[in-house]
C-alpha positions in Angstrom: 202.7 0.7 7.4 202.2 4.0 5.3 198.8 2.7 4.0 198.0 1.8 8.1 199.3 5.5 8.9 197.2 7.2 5.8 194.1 5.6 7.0 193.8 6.4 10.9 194.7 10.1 9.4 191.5 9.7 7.3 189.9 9.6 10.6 190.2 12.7 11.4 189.5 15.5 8.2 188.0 17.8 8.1 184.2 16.3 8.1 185.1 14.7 10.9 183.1 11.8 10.2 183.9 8.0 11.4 181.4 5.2 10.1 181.7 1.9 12.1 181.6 -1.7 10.6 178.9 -2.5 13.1 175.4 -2.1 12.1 176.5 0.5 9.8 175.9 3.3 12.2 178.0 6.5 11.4 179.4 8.8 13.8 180.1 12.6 14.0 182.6 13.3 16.6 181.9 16.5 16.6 178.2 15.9 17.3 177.8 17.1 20.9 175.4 15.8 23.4 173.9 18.5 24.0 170.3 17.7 25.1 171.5 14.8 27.5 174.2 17.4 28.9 171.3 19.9 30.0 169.1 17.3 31.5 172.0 15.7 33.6 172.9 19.7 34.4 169.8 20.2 35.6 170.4 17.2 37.7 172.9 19.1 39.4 171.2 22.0 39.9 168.9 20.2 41.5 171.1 17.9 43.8 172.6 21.7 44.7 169.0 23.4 45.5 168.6 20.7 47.9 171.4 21.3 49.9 170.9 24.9 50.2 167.5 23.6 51.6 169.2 21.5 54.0 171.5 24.6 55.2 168.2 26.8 55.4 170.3 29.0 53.6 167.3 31.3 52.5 166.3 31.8 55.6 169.7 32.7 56.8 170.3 35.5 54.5 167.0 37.6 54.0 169.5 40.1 54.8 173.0 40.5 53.4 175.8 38.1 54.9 178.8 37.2 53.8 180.4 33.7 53.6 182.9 34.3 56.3 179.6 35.3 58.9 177.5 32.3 57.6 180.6 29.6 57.9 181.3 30.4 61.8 177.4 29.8 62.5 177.4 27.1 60.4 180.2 25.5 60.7 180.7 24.7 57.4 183.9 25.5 55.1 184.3 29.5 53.8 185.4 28.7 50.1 182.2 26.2 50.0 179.9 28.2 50.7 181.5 30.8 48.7 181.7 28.8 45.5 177.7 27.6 46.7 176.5 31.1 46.6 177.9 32.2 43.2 176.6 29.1 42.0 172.9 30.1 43.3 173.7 33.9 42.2 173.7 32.4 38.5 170.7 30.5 39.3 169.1 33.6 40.5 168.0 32.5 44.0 171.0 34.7 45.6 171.7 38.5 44.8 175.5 39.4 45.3 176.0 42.6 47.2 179.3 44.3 47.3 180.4 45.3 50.8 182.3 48.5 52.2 185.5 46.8 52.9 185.2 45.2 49.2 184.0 41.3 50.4 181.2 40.3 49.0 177.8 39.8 51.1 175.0 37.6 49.6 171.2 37.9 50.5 168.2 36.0 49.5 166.2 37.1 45.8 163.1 37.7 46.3 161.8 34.5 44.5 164.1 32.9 47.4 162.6 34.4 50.3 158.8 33.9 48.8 158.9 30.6 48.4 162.6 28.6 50.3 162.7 30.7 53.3 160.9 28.6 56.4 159.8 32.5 57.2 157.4 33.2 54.5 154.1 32.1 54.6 154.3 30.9 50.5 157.5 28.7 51.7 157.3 25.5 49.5 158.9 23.0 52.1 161.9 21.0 51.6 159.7 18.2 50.7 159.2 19.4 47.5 162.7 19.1 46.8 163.4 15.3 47.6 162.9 12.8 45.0 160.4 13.3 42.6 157.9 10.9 41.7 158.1 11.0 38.2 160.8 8.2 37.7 158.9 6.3 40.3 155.4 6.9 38.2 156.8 5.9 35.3 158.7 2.9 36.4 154.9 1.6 38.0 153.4 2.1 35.0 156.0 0.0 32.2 155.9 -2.6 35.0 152.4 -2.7 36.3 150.5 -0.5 34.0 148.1 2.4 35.2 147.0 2.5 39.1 143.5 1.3 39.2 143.1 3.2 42.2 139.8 5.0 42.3 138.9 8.7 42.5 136.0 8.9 44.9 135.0 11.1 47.7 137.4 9.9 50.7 140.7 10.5 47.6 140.4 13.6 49.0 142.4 14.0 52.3 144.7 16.4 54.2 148.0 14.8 52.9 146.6 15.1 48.9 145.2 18.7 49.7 148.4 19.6 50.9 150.2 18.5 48.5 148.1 19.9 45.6 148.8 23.4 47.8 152.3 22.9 47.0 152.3 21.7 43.5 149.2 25.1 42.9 152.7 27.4 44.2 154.6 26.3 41.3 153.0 28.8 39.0 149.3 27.1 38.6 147.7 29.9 41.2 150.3 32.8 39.8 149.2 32.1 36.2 145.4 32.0 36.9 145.8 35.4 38.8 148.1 36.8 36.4 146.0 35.9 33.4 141.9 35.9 34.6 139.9 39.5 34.5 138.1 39.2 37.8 137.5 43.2 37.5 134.5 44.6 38.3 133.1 41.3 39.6 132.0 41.0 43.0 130.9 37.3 44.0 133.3 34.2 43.1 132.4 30.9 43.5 135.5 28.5 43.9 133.7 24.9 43.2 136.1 22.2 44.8 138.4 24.8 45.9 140.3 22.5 48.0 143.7 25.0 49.7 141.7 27.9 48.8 145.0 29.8 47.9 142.9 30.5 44.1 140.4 32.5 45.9 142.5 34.0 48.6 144.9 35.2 46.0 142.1 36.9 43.3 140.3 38.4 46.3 144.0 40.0 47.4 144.4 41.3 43.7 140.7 42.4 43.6 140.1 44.0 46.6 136.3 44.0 46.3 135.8 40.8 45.6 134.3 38.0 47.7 135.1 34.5 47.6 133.4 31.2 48.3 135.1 28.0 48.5 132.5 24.8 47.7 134.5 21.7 48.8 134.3 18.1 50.7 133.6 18.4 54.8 137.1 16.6 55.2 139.3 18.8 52.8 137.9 22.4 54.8 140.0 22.1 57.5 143.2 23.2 55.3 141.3 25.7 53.8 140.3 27.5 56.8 144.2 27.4 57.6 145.0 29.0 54.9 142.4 31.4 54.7 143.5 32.3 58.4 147.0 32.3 57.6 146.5 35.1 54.6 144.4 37.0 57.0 141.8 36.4 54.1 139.1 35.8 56.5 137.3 39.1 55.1 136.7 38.0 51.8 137.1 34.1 51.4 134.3 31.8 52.7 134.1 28.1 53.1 131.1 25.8 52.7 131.1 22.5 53.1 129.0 20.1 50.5 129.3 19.3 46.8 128.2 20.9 43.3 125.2 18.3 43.2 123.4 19.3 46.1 124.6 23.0 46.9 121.9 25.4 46.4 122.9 29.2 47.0 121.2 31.9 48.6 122.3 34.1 45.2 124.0 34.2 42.3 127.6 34.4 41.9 128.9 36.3 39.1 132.1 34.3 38.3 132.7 30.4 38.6 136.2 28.6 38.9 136.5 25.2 38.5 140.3 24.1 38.4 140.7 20.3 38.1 137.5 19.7 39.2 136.8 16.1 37.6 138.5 13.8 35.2 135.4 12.5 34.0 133.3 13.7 30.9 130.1 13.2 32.1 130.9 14.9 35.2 132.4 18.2 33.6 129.1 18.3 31.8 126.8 18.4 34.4 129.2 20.6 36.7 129.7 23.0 33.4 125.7 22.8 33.6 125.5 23.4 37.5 127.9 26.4 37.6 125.6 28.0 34.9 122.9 27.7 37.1 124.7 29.3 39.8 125.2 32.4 37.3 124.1 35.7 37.3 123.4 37.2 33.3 126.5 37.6 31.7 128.5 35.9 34.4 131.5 34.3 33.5 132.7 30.4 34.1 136.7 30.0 34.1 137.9 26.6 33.7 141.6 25.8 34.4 142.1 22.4 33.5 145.0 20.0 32.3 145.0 19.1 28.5 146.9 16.4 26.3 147.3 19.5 23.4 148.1 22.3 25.6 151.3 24.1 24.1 154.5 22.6 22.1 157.0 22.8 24.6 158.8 20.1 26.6 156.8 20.9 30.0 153.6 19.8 28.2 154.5 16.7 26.9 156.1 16.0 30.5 152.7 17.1 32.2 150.6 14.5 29.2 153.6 11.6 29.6 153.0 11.7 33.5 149.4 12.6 33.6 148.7 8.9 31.3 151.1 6.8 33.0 148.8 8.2 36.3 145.5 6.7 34.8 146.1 5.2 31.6 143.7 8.1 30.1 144.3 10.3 27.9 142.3 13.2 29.4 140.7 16.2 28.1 141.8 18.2 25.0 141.6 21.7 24.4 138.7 21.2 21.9 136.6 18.6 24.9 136.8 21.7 27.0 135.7 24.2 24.2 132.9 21.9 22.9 131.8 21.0 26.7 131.3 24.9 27.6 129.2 25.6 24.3 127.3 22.7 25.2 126.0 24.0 28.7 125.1 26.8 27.3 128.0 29.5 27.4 128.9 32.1 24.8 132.0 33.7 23.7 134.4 31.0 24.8 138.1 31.9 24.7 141.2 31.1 25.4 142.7 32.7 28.3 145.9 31.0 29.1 148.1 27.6 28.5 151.1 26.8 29.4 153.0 23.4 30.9 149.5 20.7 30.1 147.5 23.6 31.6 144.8 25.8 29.9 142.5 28.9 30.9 139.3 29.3 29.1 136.6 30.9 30.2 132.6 31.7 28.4 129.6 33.8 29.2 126.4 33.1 30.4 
């Protein structure tokens, strides 16, 4: 009975270190799931965001309300949507405002009323927020292997447009603005420009430039939306066609290609095409996704998902690099990358 006792106290010194009889795996009970903790967090978060979607919360409180206000409208318990808003104050989507009688009033971040209130004109939709399609790709892919669906001309409709849009708001179009120097330029050419929010979004930051958007007969229609719902009617233009047989009027003195084509081949002869479309020491910026973009988690998410897609690997940074030298452009850099995503742009 004492040796019995001694032992189970053995369990538990100070290493704190138990090795099993089975498959001789040894076990730290201190060792703390850490990384599967944040990812089922982030679960929650998630599950949460959603129902302030459903609530329309955003909306609600561009200005300051407090819970008390926004429970009699929505009939929904005070101390909910109490404990709800703090939560989405430490997410950052909610700002806490102190009132005069000492209650506390909550209003919409700005982040929050850009992009999840059904007011703004940059709001993301609550589909967005349902079920992703990761788990779903995946799953396909172990099971079935990659889609052998093909990429061709009629891919391209309203629904996959639309859903690019939303997918570009998630920081694609904020980075590109952010991070390409369109000063001092004054003709962009937006080849396969699809939503148009790329152009419409440089010509707002650089007020004199002009935009036009190249892109399939059937994907224009959203543009033109767009373009008419930023009041952008001034500076973006749309033509309808394709690289291979547009033929300007003049040169352009910046090119951007974002996700253009998957294809080798093609991304030659469009790096080829833009250069033709070139004024002297006009620049080509080519936004594209990459198996080798930076060593973070989002990247290796973007390559896991963008495989299991196509069963391709895709471009790497150095295919991109070597494809712009090739067609004939100088001092080739590397503007941005981030999330499978890189910016680089060269000189004709």
């Amino acid at each position: 009975m004492q040796r019995e006792t001694e032992h189970k106290s053995a369990l538990f010194n100070k290493d704190d270190i138990i090795s099993s009889c089975e498959g001789g795996i040894v076990l730290d009970i201190e060792l703390e799931p850490d990384a599967i903790r944040l990812i089922l967090n982030y679960r929650k978060l998630f599950e949460i965001l959603k129902v302030s979607l459903d609530l329309d919360i955003y909306t609600r409180i561009t200005s300051p309300l407090t819970a008390r206000r926004l429970s009699l409208s929505l009939g929904v318990d005070e101390r909910f949507l109490t404990y709800l808003f703090e939560t989405l104050q430490r997410i950052g989507l909610v700002v806490r405002v102190e009132g005069d009688s000492g209650s506390s009033a909550y209003q919409s971040a700005a982040v929050a009323r850009q992009y999840l209130s059904r007011e703004s004109l940059l709001y993301l939709g609550q589909e967005q927020f349902q079920d992703g399609e990761t788990g779903k790709l995946l799953e396909r892919y172990v099971k079935e292997g990659p889609s052998d669906e093909v990429i061709s001309a009629d891919y391209w409709t309203r629904e996959i447009i639309k859903k690019l849009e939303l997918a570009a708001l998630l920081g694609g179009v904020q980075s590109a603005v952010k991070h390409v120097n369109l000063a001092g330029r004054k003709r962009l050419l937006d080849i396969g420009g699809g939503h148009g929010l790329y152009s419409i979004f440089f010509t707002r930051k650089y007020p004199e430039l002009r935009a036009c958007i190249l892109d399939l007969p059937q994907v224009i229609d959203v543009t033109n939306e767009n373009i008419k719902r930023h009041n952008a009617g001034g500076r973006v233009d749309v033509v309808a066609g394709d690289f291979h047989a547009f033929r300007p009027t003049s040169k352009f003195d910046a090119v951007f290609l974002s996700n253009v084509t998957p294809s080798a081949d093609e991304l030659r002869l469009l790096l080829n095409r833009s250069r033709s479309f070139l004024s002297d020491r006009g620049i080509v910026i080519l936004r594209s996704f990459v198996s080798d973009s930076t060593p973070d988690v989002w990247s290796a998410v973007s390559t896991l998902e963008r495989y299991a897609r196509r069963g391709r690997a895709g471009f790497t940074r150095a295919d991109l690099i070597t494809a712009l030298r090739d067609a004939g452009f100088s001092d080739v850099t590397d503007v941005h990358s981030a999330e499978g995503v890189i910016i680089v742009c060269g000189t004709k």
